[in-house]
C-alpha positions in Angstrom: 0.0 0.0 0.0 2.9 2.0 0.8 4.4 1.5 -2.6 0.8 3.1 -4.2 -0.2 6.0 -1.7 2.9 6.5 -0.1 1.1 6.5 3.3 1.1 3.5 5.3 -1.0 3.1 8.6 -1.7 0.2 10.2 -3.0 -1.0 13.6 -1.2 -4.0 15.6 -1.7 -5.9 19.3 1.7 -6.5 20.5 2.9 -7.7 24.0 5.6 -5.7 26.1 7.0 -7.7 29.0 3.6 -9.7 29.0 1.3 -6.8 29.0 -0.6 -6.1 25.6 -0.4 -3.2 23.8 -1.7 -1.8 21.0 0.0 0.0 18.6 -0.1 2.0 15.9 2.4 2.6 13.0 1.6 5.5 10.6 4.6 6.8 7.9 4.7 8.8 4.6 7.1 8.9 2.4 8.8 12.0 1.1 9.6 12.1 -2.8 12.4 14.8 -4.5 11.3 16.6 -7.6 11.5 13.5 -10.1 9.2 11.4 -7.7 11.4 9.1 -6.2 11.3 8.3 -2.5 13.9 9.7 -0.4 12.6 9.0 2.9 10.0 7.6 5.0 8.5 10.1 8.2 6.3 8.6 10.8 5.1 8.1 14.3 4.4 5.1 16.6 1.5 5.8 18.6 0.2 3.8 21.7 -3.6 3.6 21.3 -3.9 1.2 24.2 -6.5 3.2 25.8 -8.8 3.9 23.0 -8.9 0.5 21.7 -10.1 -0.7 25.2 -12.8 1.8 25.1 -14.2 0.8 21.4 -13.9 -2.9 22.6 -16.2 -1.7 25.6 -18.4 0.4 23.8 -18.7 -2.8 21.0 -19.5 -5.1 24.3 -22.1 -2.8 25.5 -24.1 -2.2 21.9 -24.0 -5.9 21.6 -25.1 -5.8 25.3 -28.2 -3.3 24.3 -29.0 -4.9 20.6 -29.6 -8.6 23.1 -31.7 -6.5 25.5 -33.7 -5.2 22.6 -34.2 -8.2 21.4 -35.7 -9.9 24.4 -37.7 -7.3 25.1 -39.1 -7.2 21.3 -40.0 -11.1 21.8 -41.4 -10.4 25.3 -43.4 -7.2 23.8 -44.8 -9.9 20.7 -45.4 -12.8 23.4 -47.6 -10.2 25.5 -49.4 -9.1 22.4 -50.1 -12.7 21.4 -51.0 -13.5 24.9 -53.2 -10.0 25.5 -54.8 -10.8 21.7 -55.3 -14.5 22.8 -57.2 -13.4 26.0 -59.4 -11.0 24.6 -60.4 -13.4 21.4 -61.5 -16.1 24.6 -63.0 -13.6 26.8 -65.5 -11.7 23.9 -65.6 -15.9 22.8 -66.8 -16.8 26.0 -68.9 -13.7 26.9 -71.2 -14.9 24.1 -73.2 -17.7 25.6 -74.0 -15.8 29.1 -75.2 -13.2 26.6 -77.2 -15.3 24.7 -79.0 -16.2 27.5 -79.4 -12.9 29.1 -81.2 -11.8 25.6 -83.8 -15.1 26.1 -85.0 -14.6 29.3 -85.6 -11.1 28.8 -87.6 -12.2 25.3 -89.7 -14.9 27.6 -89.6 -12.1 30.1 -91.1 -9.9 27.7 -93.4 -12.2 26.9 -95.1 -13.1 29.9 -94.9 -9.6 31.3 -96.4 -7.7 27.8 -99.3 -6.3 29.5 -97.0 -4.9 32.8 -95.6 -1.3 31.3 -93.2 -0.8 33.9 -91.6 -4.6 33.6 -91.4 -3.6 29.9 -89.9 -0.6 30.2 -86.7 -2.6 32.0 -87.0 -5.6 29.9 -86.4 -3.2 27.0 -83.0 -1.8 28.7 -81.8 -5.3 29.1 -82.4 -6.2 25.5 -81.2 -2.6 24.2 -78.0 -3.3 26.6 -77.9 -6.8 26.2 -77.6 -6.1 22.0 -75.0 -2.9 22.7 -72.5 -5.4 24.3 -73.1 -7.6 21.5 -72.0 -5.4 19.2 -69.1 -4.6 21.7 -68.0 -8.2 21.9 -68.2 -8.2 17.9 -66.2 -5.4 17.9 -63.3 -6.9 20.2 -63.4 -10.3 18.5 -62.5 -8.4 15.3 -60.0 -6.2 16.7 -58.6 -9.4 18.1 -58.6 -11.1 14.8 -57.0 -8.2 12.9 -53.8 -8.5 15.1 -53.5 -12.2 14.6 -54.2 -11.6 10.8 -50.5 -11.4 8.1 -50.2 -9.4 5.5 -50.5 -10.4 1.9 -49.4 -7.4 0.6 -49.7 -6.4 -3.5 -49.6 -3.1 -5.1 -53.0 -1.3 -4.2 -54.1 1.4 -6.4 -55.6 4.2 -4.0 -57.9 5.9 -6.3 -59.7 2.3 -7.6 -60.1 1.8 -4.0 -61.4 4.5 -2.7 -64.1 4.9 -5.9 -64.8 1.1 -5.1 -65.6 2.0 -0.9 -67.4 5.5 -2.1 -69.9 3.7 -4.5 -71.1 1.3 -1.6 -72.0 3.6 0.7 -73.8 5.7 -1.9 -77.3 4.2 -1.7 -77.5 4.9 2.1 -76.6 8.6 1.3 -79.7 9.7 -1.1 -80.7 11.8 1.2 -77.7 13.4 2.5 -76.2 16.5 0.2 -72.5 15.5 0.1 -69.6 17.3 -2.1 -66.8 14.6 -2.8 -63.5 16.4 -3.5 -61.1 13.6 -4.7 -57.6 14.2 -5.6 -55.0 11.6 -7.6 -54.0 9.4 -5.1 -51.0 7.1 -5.0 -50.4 3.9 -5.8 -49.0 1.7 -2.6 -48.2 -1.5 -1.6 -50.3 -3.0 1.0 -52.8 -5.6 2.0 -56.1 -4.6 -0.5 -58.7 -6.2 2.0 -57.2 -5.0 5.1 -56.4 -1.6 3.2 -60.1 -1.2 2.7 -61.3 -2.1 6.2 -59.1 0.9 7.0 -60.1 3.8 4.7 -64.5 2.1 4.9 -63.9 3.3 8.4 -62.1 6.5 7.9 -65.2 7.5 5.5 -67.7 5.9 7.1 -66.7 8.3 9.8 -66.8 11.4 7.7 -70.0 10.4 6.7 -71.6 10.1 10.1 -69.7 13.1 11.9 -71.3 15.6 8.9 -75.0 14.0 9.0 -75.7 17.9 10.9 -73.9 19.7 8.1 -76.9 20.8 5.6 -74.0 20.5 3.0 -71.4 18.2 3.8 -67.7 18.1 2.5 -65.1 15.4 2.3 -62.1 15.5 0.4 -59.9 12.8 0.1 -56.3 13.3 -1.3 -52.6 12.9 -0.8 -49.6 14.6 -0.6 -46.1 16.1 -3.3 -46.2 14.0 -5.9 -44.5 10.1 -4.8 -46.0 11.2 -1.1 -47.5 7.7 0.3 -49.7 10.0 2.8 -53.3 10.2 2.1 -55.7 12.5 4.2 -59.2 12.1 4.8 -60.8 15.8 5.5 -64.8 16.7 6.5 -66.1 19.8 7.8 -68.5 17.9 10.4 -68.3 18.3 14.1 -64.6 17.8 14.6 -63.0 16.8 18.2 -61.4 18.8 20.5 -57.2 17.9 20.2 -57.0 18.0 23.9 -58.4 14.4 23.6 -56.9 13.5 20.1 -54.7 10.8 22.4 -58.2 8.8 22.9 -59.1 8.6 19.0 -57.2 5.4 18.6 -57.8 3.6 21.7 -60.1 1.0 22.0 -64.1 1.5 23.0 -62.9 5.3 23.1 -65.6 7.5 22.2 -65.3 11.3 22.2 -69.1 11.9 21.0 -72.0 11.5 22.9 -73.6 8.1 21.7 -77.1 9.3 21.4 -75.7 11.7 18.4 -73.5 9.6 17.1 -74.0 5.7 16.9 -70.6 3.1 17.2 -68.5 1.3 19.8 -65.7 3.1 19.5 -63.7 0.5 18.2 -63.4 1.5 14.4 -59.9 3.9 14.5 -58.1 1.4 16.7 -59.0 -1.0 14.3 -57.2 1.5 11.4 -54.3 2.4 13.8 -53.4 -1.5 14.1 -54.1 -2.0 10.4 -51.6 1.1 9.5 -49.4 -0.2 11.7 -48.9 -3.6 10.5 -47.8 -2.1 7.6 -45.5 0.3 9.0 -47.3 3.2 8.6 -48.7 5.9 10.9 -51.8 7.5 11.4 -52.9 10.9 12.7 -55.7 13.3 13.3 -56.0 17.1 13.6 -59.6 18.7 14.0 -61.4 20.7 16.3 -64.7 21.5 17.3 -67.6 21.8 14.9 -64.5 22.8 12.4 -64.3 19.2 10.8 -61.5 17.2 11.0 -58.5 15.5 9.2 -57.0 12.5 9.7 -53.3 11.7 7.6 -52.3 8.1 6.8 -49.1 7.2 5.9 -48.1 4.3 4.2 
């Protein structure tokens, strides 16, 4: 190397009176005017001490990288087990709920001509249906995070056209203004891809039922920008609770206005996610709001 650069520098253990060392030799050589080497200049430099510390600081990534690891697996285990134990909780809830919803029928029944005793037989089947719909909701969050990808290039705008059109014979009576913008082409999971975005829209839908003119627009970002936003100009949220949107059975609107368990964005969120995306919202009240997915 010497004989092509003229520099030569090079690091070596050695071992002075049984102690090791390391050393390091670093010369250049000096030419005259016609380019021949007269002579060679360089140092020897004991690097003893920094080698030691590179050698620690390589023990202690290797240290933290082993640490991340176990806690990764023992993060996924306590998923699997926390997705396990709802799937056989909401499983199991079923049957006592099944027969809560029978003996209030036979209840009902036998009681038809008692208005009081049908007053409260009516809350136990209205209830009794709610959790139903509660432990639907769980069972299918639960079976979204067991669920793999089969991802394949998705074309956004096919997509959304496709989820627009179904919900289009539920709306003839609503006055809605679609704005929809190019969207990108990604790659994703198609059926869990439109679970996502039916509930984004679905949600526009029902937070501008008090507009007298509602607006959604649906579009993405620059040019090559994978991030698609969903925007209505319905009641909105305050942001002081934006934290809640994605949780599960979290509800930021009064149910009697608005119908749902609250389970819908966490079922996006975990979808996004398990693609490696992100999702976020901005809004606030009775201004509409704006939620951005990346992908």
């Amino acid at each position: 190397k010497a004989n092509i650069t003229g520099v030569f520098d090079v690091e070596n253990r050695i071992f002075i009176n049984g102690r090791m060392k390391w050393i390091r030799f670093k010369s250049e050589l000096e030419y005259n005017e016609d380019g021949k080497p007269l002579n060679s200049v360089g140092i020897v430099q004991d690097i003893t001490d920094r080698k030691l510390a590179e050698n620690e600081l390589m023990r202690y990534r290797d240290h933290l990288e082993q640490l991340v690891r176990q806690r990764t697996a023992q993060l996924e285990d306590t998923n699997k087990d926390l997705e396990a134990f709802a799937y056989s909780i909401s499983h199991d809830l079923r049957a006592p709920l099944r027969h809560i919803n029978g003996f209030a029928n036979i209840l009902g029944r036998m009681m038809n001509d008692h208005p009081t005793a049908g007053k409260y037989i009516d809350l136990i089947n209205s209830s009794s249906t709610r959790m139903g719909t509660m432990i639907d909701g769980l069972l299918h969050f639960s079976r979204l995070g067991r669920q793999t990808i089969d991802k394949s290039e998705v074309d956004l705008n096919s997509l959304i056209s496709e989820i627009i059109v179904q919900f289009k014979p539920d709306l003839e009576h609503r006055r809605i203004e679609w704005k929809i913008d190019q969207l990108p082409k990604v790659n994703g999971d198609p059926n869990l891809l439109k679970i996502a975005f039916e509930n984004l829209i679905s949600n526009a839908i029902k937070y501008t039922r008090k507009e007298e003119k509602a607006v959604i627009e649906i579009g993405s970002g620059d040019k090559g920008n994978s991030t698609v936003f969903i925007r209505d100009n319905g009641v909105g949220f305050d942001m002081a609770y934006a934290d809640k949107l994605f949780g599960v059975f979290q509800r930021l609107h009064n149910e009697e206005e608005f119908e749902g368990t609250g389970i819908g964005l966490a079922n996006v969120q975990q979808i996004i996610r398990k693609h490696g995306g992100a999702i976020r919202a901005d809004g606030a009240l009775n201004e509409g709001a704006v939620f951005y997915v990346t992908l």
